[in-house]
C-alpha positions in Angstrom: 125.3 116.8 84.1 123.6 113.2 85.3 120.7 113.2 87.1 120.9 110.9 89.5 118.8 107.3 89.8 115.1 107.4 90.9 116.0 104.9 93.6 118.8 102.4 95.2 116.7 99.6 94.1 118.3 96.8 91.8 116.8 96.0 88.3 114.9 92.4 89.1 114.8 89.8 86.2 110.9 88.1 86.6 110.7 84.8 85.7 107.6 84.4 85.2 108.7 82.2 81.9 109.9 79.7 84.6 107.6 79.2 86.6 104.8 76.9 87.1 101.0 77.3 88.3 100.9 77.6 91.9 105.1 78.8 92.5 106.0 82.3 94.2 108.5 84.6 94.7 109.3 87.6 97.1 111.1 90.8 95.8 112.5 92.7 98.6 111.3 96.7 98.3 111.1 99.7 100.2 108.5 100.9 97.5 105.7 98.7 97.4 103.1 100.0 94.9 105.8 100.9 92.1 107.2 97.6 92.4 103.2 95.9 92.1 102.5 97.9 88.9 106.1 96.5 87.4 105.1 93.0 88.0 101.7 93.3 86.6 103.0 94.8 83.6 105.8 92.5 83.3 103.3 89.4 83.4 101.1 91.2 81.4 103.7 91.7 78.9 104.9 87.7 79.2 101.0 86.8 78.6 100.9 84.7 82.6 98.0 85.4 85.6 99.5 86.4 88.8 98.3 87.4 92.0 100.5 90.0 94.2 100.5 90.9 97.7 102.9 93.8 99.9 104.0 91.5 102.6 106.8 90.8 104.7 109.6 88.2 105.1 112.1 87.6 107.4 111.3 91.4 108.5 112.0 92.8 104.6 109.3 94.5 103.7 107.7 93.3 99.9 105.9 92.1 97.4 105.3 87.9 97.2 104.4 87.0 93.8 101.9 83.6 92.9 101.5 82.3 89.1 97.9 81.6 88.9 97.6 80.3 85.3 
């Protein structure tokens, strides 16, 4: 028997590789919080300084992400 997924959320590619100081991003998400701790891990994992904020966006609820350094 399958359990079935946590959420209904897609699995987002970061490209914090890509980016340059100063760029952003918004992720759509209906949770918030989980999604801020896989970002900071993701950039802490890909060695960059970010800065995250739950926001909104065209009236999607998320999380707009800033390289820093």
């Amino acid at each position: 028997m399958t359990t079935p997924p946590e959420n209904n959320e897609p699995e987002w590619l970061l490209p914090f590789d890509f980016m340059q100081i100063g760029e952003s991003f918004f992720i759509p998400t209906v949770q918030p919080a989980k999604m801020l701790y896989t970002i900071d891990s993701a950039a802490k994992r890909s060695g960059v300084r970010i800065k995250a904020f739950i926001t909104t966006y065209k009236n999607y609820m998320g999380v707009r992400v800033w390289r820093v350094s």
